[in-house]
N, C-alpha and C positions, 0 to 999 in steps of 0.2 A: 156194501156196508152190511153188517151183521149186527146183529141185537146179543150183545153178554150180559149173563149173571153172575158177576161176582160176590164173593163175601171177603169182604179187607176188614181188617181189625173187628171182627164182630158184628159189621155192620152191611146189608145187603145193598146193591148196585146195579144199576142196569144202565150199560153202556150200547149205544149204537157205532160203529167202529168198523174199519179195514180188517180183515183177519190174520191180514199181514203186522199191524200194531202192534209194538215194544207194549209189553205190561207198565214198562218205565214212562212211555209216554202219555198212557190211559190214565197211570196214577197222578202223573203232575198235571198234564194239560187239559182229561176231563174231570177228574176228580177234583184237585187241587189240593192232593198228597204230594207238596214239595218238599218234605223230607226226604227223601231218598232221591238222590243225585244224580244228575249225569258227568259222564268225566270221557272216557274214551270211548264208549258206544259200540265196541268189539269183545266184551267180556274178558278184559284184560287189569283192571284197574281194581273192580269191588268197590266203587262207589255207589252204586246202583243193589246190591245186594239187598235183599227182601226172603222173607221163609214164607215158600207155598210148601204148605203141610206139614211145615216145624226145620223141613231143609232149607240151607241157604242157596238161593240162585241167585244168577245176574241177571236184571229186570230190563236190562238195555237191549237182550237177543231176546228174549220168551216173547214169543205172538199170543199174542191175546186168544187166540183159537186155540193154544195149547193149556188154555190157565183148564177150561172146563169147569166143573165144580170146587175144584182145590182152595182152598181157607189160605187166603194171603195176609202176612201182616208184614207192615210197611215199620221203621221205625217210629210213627205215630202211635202205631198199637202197641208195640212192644209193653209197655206201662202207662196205665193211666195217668199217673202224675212224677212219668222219671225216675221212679225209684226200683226200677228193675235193678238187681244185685250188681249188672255188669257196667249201667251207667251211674251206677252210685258209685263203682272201682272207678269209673271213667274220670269223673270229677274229684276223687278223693285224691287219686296219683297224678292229677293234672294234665291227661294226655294229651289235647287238645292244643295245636299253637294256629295252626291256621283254622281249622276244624269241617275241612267241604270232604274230606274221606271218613269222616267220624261214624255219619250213619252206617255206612258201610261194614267199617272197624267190628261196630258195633252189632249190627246184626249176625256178623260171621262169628263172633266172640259168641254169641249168645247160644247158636245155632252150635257150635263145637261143645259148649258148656254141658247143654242139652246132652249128648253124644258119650260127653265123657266129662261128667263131674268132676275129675282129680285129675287133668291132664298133666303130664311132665314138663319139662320146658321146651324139649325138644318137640315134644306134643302141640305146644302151644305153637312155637314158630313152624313150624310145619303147617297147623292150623290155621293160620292166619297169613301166610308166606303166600297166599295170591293177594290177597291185598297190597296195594300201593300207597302207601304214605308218601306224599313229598316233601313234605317237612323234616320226614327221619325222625318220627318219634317211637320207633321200632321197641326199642327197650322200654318204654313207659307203657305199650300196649300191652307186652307181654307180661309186666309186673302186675297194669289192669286188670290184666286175663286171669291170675293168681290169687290177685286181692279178690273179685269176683267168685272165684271156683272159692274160695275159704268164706267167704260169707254166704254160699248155697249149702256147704258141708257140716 
């Protein structure tokens, strides 16, 4: 066991930990940052997606020995009270039917947004084409992702 300092959403952490640890499971199991999900545990899904240092990663592979000093924010931090532009799109276009990929959705939306302000469409799915929706709410992500980029423009 090792001793981490993290900084998640602004706020400092000091976790005792395997160094082998998923960031994913530091954030739910000792923090009890259960917004950001587990789904497949192989960085294949993007439910798990988290931005250390503004990028999107999947928080299911990164070992806690690799966060280092990197500023992580979890969909908790994203906004203080929800009203980050892309889950204000999130909610206005309805995306949401089951909603366990959403944080995810969401942080990869955000993290592209970042990137590239005025993405295309092809942009957008591109962008967002490693996430897994099971629901198939593909087209309302994308239109999200639009409605979003034109309320930061």
């Amino acid at each position: 066991m090792a001793n981490y300092k993290l900084q998640i959403n602004g706020t400092n952490y000091e976790v005792d930990v395997d160094e082998d640890t998923p960031l994913l499971w530091v954030l739910r199991d000792n923090l009890g940052l259960v917004g950001t999900k587990y789904s497949c545990g192989v960085a294949q899904c993007g439910a798990c997606t988290v931005h250390v240092n503004g990028e999107a990663v999947r928080s299911c592979v990164l070992p806690i020995s690799a966060v280092k000093e990197d500023k992580i924010t979890t969909i908790e931090g994203l906004s203080e009270k929800g009203d980050h532009p892309v889950q204000q799109a999130w909610e206005e276009v309805d995306v949401a039917q089951c909603g366990y990929c959403q944080a995810g959705q969401i942080m990869t939306a955000a993290a592209l947004l970042k990137k590239n302000p005025n993405p295309s469409d092809e942009e957008i799915i591109n962008g967002m084409n490693a996430n897994i929706c099971r629901c198939g709410t593909y087209h309302r992500i994308k239109e999200a992702v639009k409605l979003a980029s034109a309320k930061t423009n």
